[in-house]
C-alpha positions in Angstrom: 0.0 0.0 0.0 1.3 3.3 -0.9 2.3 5.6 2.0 -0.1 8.2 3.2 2.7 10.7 3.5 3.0 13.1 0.9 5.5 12.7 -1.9 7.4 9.6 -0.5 8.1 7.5 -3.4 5.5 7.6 -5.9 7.6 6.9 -9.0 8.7 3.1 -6.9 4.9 2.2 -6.5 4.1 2.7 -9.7 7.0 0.6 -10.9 5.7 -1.9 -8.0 2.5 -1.8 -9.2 3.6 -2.5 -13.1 5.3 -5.4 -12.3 2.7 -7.1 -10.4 0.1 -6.3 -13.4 2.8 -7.9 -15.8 4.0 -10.6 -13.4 0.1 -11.6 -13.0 -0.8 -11.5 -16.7 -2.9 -8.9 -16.2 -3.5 -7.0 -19.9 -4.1 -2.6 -19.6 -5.5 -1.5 -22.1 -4.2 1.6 -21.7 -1.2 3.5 -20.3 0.6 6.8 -20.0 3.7 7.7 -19.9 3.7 9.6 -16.9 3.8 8.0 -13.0 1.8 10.7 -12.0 -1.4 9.7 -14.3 -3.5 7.1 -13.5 -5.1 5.5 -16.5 -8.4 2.7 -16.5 -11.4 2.1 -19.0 -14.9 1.8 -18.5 -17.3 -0.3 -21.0 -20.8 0.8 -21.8 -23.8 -1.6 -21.6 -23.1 -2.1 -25.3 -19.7 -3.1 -25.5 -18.2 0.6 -26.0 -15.2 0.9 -24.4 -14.0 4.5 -22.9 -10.7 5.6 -21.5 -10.2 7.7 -18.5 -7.0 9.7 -17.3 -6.6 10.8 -13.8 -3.6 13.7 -13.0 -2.1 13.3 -9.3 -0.2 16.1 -10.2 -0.3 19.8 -8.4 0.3 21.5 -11.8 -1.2 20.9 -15.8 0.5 17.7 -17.6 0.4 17.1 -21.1 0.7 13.2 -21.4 1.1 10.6 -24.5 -1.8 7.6 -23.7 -0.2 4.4 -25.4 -3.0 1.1 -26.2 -1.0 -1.5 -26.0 -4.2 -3.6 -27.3 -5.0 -1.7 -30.1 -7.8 0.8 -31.4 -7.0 4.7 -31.1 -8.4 7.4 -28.6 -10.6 9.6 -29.5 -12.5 13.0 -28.1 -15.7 12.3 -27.1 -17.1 14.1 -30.3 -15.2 11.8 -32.4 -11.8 13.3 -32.8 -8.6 11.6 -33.6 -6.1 12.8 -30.3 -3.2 11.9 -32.2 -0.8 14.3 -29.9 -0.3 14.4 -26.1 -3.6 15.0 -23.8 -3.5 17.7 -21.6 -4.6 17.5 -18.0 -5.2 20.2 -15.4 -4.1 20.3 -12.1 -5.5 16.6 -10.7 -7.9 16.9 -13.7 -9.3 13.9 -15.2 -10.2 13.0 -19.0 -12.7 11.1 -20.2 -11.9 9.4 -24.3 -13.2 6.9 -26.4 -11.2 4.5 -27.6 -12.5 3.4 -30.9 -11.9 0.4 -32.7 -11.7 -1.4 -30.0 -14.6 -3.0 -28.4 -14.7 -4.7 -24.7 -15.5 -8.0 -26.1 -12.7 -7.9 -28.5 -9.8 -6.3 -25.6 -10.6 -9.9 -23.5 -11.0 -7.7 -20.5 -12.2 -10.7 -18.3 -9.2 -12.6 -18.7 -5.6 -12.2 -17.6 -3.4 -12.7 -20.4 -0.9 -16.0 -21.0 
């Protein structure tokens, strides 16, 4: 469990956390390139498949999202975000990511 003190080694829990989800064969379907950005997906009751991004940061971020599954984010009207997403200060963005749909990411099932 991460400490409940303030900045005391966030970057090391991430990288804690990583390599349980990869030692456990557990498959994100989406990332960012920043320790200080949460990342997760939601699926709609018809198989849409939405990404959200969560800033733990004090100040704005602009990160790079990578799918590791496949598909590509898009705005929520239906724009390509083909450059880095910008967060406010512990903001949090909601995307969808199309071509991709939960059925086809396998989301019930850790990986081999």
């Amino acid at each position: 469990m991460p400490a409940l003190t303030p900045r005391v080694n966030p970057d090391d829990t991430v990288k804690l956390y990583d390599a349980l989800a990869r030692h456990t064969g557990v498959r994100r379907l989406i990332t960012a390139d920043d320790p200080r950005v949460a990342c997760d997906t939601l699926v709609r009751d018809d198989g849409a498949l939405f990404a959200v991004l969560a800033s733990h940061a004090a100040e704005p971020l602009t990160v790079k999202p990578a799918l590791p599954c496949g598909g590509e984010l898009t705005s929520l009207d239906g724009e390509e975000v083909s450059e880095g997403v910008e967060l406010g200060p512990f903001g949090i963005k909601i995307m969808r990511i199309a071509g991709s749909r939960a059925a086809d990411a396998d989301l019930a099932r850790p990986g081999p």
